[in-house]
Every structure is written in C-alpha cells, then in structure tokens.
C-alpha positions as CSV (number, residue, x, y, z in Angstrom):
1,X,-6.3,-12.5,-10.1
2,X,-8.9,-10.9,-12.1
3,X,-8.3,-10.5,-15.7
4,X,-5.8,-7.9,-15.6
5,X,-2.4,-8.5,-16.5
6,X,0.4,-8.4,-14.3
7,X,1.7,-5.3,-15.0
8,X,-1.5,-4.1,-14.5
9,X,-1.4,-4.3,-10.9
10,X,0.3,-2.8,-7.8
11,X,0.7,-4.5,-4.9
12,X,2.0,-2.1,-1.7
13,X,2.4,-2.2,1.9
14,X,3.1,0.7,4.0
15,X,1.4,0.8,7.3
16,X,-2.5,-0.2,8.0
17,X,-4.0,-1.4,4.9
18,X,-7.1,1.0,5.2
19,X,-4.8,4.5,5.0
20,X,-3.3,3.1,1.4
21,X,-6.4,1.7,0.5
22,X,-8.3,5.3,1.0
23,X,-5.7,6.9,-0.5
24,X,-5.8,5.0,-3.9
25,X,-9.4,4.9,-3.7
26,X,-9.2,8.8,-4.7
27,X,-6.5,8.4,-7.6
28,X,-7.3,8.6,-11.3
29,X,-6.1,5.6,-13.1
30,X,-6.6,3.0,-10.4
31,X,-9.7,1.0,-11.3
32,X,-9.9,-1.5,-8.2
33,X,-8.7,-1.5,-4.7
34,X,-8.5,-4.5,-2.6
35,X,-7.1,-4.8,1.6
36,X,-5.2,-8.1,2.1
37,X,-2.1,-9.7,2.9
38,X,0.5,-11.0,1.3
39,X,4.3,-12.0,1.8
40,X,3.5,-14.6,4.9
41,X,4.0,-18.2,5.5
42,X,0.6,-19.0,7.0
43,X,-2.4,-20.1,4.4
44,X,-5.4,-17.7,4.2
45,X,-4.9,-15.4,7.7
46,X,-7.3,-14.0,9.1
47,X,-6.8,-10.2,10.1
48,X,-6.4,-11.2,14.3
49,X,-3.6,-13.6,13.0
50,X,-1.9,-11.2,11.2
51,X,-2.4,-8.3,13.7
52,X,-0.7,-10.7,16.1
53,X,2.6,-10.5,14.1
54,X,2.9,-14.3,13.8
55,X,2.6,-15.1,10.0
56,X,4.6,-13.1,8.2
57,X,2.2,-11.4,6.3
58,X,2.2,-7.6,5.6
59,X,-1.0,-5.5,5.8
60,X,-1.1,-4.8,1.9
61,X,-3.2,-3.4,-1.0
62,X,-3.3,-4.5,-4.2
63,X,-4.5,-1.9,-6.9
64,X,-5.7,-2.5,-10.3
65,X,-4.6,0.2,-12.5
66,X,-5.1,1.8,-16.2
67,X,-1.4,2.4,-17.1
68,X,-2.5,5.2,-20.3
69,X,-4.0,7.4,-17.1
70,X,-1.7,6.7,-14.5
71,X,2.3,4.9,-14.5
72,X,3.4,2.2,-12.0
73,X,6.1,4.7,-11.3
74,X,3.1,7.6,-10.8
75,X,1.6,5.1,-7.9
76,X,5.3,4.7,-6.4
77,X,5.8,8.4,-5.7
78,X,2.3,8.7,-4.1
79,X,3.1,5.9,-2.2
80,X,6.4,6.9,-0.8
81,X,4.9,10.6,-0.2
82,X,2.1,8.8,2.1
83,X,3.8,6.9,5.1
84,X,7.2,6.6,6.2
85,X,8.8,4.3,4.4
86,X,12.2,4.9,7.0
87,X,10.7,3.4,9.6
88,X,11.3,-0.6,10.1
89,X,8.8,-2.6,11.0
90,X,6.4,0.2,11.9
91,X,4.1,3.1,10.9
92,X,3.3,5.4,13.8
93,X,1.9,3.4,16.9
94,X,1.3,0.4,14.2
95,X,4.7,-1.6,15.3
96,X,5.4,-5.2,13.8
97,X,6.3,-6.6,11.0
98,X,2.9,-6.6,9.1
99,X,3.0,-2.9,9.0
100,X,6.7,-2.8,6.8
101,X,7.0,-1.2,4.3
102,X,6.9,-3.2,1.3
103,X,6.4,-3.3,-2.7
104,X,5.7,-7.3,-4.3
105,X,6.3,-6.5,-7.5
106,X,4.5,-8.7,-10.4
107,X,7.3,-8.1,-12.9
108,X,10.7,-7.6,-13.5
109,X,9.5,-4.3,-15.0
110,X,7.7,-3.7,-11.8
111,X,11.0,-4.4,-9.9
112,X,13.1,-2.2,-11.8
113,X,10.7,1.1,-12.0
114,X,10.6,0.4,-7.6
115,X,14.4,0.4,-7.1
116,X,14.6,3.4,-9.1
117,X,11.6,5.2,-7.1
118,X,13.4,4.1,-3.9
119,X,16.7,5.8,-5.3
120,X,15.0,9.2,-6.3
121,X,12.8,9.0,-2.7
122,X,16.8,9.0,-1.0
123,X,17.2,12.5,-1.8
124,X,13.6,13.3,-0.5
125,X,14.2,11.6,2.8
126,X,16.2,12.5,5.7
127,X,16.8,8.6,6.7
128,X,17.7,5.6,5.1
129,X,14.4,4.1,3.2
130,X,13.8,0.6,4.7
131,X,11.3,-0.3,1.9
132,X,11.4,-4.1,1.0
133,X,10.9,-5.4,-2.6
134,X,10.0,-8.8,-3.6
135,X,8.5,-11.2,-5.8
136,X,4.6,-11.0,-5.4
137,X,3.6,-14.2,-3.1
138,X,-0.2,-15.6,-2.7
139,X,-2.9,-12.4,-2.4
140,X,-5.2,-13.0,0.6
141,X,-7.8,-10.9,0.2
142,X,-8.9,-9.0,3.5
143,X,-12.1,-9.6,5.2
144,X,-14.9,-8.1,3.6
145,X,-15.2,-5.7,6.7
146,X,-12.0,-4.1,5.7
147,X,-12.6,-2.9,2.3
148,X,-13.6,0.3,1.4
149,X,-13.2,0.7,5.3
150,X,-12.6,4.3,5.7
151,X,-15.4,5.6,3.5
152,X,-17.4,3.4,5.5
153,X,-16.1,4.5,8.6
154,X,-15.0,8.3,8.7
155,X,-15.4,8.9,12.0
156,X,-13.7,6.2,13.8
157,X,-11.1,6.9,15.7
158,X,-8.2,5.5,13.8
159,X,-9.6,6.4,10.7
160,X,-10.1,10.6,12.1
161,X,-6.6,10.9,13.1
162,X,-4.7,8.8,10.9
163,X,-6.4,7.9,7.5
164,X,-8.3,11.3,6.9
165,X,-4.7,13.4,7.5
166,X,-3.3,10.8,4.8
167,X,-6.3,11.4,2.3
168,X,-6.1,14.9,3.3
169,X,-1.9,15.3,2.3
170,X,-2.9,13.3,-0.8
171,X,-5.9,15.1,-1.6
172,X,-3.1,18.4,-1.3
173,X,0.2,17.1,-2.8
174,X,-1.8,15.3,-5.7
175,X,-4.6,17.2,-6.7
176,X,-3.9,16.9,-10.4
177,X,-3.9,12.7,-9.6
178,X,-7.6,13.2,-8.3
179,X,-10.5,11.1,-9.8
C-alpha cells in the first residue's frame, strides 16, 4: 500500500482488468491505477496462472482516489454502468471465475456504501446482480506489461472491440466525470 489511507482506495473486479483499468484512467478524482489480483489462495500469481482459473484470484484494479473530487459511491456507479455485473463468473467471452464480478472493500464504510450501490443498480438491471463483496485480501500487482495496457495498445484486438466501446460508453455516460 502506498501512503493512502484505506478509504482512500477502491479495489474492483469486473471482467479483464485492462477495460476497468482504462476506464478509471480517464476519471477525475482517481489519482493512481494499478492491474492485479486479488481474492485467491495462491502467493504472488502470475497472469497465465490466473488466466488458467486455478487460484482463485480475480482479475482486479485497485484505484487510488481523491474523495473531495470524486466519492467511493461516484466510482461504484461507473463501475456497475461499465460491465455486467449479472453475469457469474463471466464478462462476454472472458468465462471463469477470475473475471467475477467483485468489490474488496477496505472498510466497513466501503462495505456499506457497496451494498447500497448494488441495491440502487437492482432497479437499473433487468437480472439479478451477482456482484461479490468482501474483505480486501493481499494486492498482487499485475505484470508491468499489463498496466496502462490499453493506452499502450489501442489497436489490439481485444483492446478495439472490447476496451475502446467501454471507454467509449464511459467517455458518453460520464462526461462530466472526465479528467
């Protein structure tokens, strides 16, 4: 952890950790954004170990944010607005359990502020939301060939037909959230 405070930081997983991660990139208030994964039972992962579905871990970002520009709650509704969270265990053709969707909250605050998000996104939904929250667990940070991956990368397949309509919805739904 860097010397933010708890509250101070968001911790999400909804899909492939490059889509949230280019997303947040993009949003006024969050100061730092980090690919990793968290929520497993296997000591530091590599990515082809957690691609393979056999340590538990979610794809995840974790976001440093300046609560006076933007609220934990603020984050929460661009999150749910930017993948599915309805679908278990999968985002589009990403299917396993390191693509969930899934908030580790850092305090009980944090917990609170998610359940109530979740109950407001029910009405916004046309399924059940399948969204897990827990505790935050140990942070493994990505490989450094994953961060800032889809500025890096705009043209690569995945990241031209699934990242850049993400960034593009956000880009539309939250214009006034724009750095």
């Amino acid at each position: 952890m860097t010397n933010q405070s708890a509250g101070n930081v968001a911790i999400l997983g909804g899909g492939c950790f490059w889509c949230l991660e280019a997303v947040y990139l993009e949003t006024r208030g969050v100061t730092r954004v980090e690919s990793g994964y968290m929520g497993g039972h296997e000591d530091n992962p590599s990515y082809e170990q957690v691609c393979a579905g056999t340590t538990g871990h979610a794809e995840v970002v974790r976001l440093e944010f300046d609560p006076e520009v933007i609220s934990y709650h603020d984050l929460l509704e661009v999150f749910f607005t930017i993948h599915d969270p309805t679908t278990l265990n999968r985002q589009g053709n990403d299917v396993g359990t390191q693509y969930r969707s899934v908030i580790f909250t850092t305090t009980p605050e944090q917990e609170a502020v998610a359940r109530q998000v979740i109950a407001e996104m029910a009405n916004v939904w046309d399924a059940p939301i399948v969204t897990e929250v827990a505790p935050a667990a140990t942070w493994y940070k990505a490989e450094d060939y994953h961060q800032d991956y889809f500025r890096q990368h705009p043209l690569q397949g995945y990241c031209a037909f699934v990242v850049a309509p993400k960034v593009a919805k956000f880009r539309k739904t939250f214009a006034n959230r724009l750095k």
